[in-house]
C-alpha positions, 0 to 999 in steps of 0.5 A: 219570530223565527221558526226553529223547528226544522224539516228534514230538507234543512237538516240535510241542507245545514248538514251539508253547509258544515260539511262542505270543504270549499265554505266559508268556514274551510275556507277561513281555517286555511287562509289563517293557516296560511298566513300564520305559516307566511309570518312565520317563514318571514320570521324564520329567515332572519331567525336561521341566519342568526342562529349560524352567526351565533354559532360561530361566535361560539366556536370563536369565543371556544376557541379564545379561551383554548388560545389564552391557555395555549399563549402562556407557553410563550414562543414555545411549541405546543405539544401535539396532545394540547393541540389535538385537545384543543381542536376537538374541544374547538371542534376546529381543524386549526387555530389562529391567533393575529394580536398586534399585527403578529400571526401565531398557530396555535393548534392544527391538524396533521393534515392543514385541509383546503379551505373552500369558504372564508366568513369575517364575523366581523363584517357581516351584514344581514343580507350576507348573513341570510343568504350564507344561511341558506347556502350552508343548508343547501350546500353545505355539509362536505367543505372546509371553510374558514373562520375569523373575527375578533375577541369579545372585549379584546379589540386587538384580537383576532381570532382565526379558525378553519373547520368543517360545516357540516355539524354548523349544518346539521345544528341548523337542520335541527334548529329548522326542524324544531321551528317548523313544528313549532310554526305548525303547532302555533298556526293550528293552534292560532288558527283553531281560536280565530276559526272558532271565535270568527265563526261564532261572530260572523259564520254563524249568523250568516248561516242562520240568515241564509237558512231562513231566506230559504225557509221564508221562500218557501213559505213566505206567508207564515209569520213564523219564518220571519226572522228575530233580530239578535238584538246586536249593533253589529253590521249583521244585527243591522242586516238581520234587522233589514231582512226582518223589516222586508220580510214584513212588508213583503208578507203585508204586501201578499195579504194585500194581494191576496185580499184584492184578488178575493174582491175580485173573485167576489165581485166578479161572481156578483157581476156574473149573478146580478148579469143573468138577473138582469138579463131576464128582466129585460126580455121580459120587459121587451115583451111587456112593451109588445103588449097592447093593454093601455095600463101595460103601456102605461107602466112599461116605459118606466119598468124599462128605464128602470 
């Protein structure tokens, strides 16, 4: 079983895995901060070049139902007061409408501006609508530019406008603004429960394992540092299952090490005593075999093999 009880060293040493801001958990948190804004941003294009395109259509659709008021004065000229209240209702600088091949000005300013940009709404592919997008943030906000398309559910209709960019840019200054705190609030948040759910699953078991490869190296013949297996089929519950595996045999082969070299130290110490013992035995039997007594003789040749 695992040894749970921790010294000071590997207090300090857990503390600093946690704290450490280039690990494996720090490094997690960022990289699925990263990915979640990365989708978001392919998410965002598309989404700020439609935004635009709906917000002329708005201004389209404005200005067809400001024209249909206006068409029902025929030919007549249309007082100045109905022009400059449906410009500003429009948000435009003129108003056009082109019906069966005839052009009639339905409301203009004092001054007719010079247009700078032209945009049909009705050939506008997505490509074109992403880099207009992006051209009207980052460049727009000072030009006059023109606008022009058909009536929804009037196929004979077109509907032609001249305005100013610069409130189509701060709408979508704010609609960009409102997107990337809400991307920042969602990748935090997104990142926050993969953090916490990856780090329960896999971070903190490799933690753990390393923990106890340190504990193990340190003192590997105390069964207590051999690590518990959580039971799991995991391929970290496969790997703690290893470790605690090779733990064991390497602790079995140390004992056996140990128990060797103990019958080494014993036996040597027994070849050194029964050495000496035997060593006096043979000087005294050399002497023994000198001696000119027949009955020592007669024995001494024995007690020699012997």
């Amino acid at each position: 079983t695992l040894d749970t009880t921790p010294t000071a060293d590997d207090t300090m040493a857990g503390a600093g895995n946690r704290l450490r801001l280039n690990g494996l958990s720090a490094k997690l948190l960022w990289l699925t901060i990263l990915f979640v804004m990365l989708a978001e941003v392919l998410i965002f294009v598309p989404s700020i070049a439609n935004t635009r395109v709906r917000w002329l259509e708005n201004r389209l659709s404005t200005a067809a139902a400001a024209s249909v008021v206006i068409q029902g004065l025929d030919e007549m000229d249309v007082p100045q007061p109905i022009q400059d209240d449906a410009l500003m209702a429009t948000g435009t600088k003129a108003i056009a409408l082109m019906k069966d091949g005839m052009s009639r000005l339905i409301a203009v300013s004092d001054m007719p501006p010079t247009v700078s940009h032209q945009y049909n709404l009705a050939e506008v592919s997505p490509f074109s609508a992403i880099m207009d997008a992006f051209d009207t943030i980052f460049f727009g906000g000072d030009r006059i530019i023109r606008v022009y398309g058909p009536v929804e559910g009037y196929t004979d209709t077109v509907i032609d406008l001249v305005l100013e960019d610069a409130p189509l840019r701060q709408y979508m200054l704010v609609y960009g603004r409102n997107v990337f705190l809400l991307s920042v609030l969602i990748s935090v948040i997104t990142a926050s429960l993969v953090f916490f759910a990856i780090n329960r699953i896999m971070i903190n078991p490799v933690r753990r394992m390393t923990e106890n490869m340190r504990a193990f190296s340190s003192d590997p013949e105390n069964p207590g540092r051999i690590i518990k297996p959580r039971g799991v089929d995991d391929e970290l519950g496969i790997a703690e299952g290893h470790l605690a595996s090779m733990q064991t045999q390497l602790q079995s082969t140390l004992r056996q090490q140990r128990h060797l070299a103990d019958l080494g130290l014993a036996v040597s110490k027994i070849n050194h005593d029964m050495r000496n013992i035997l060593a006096s035995a043979q000087l005294m039997s050399d002497r023994l075999a000198m001696v000119d007594d027949p009955r020592v003789k007669l024995f001494a040749p024995k007690l020699l093999r012997t």
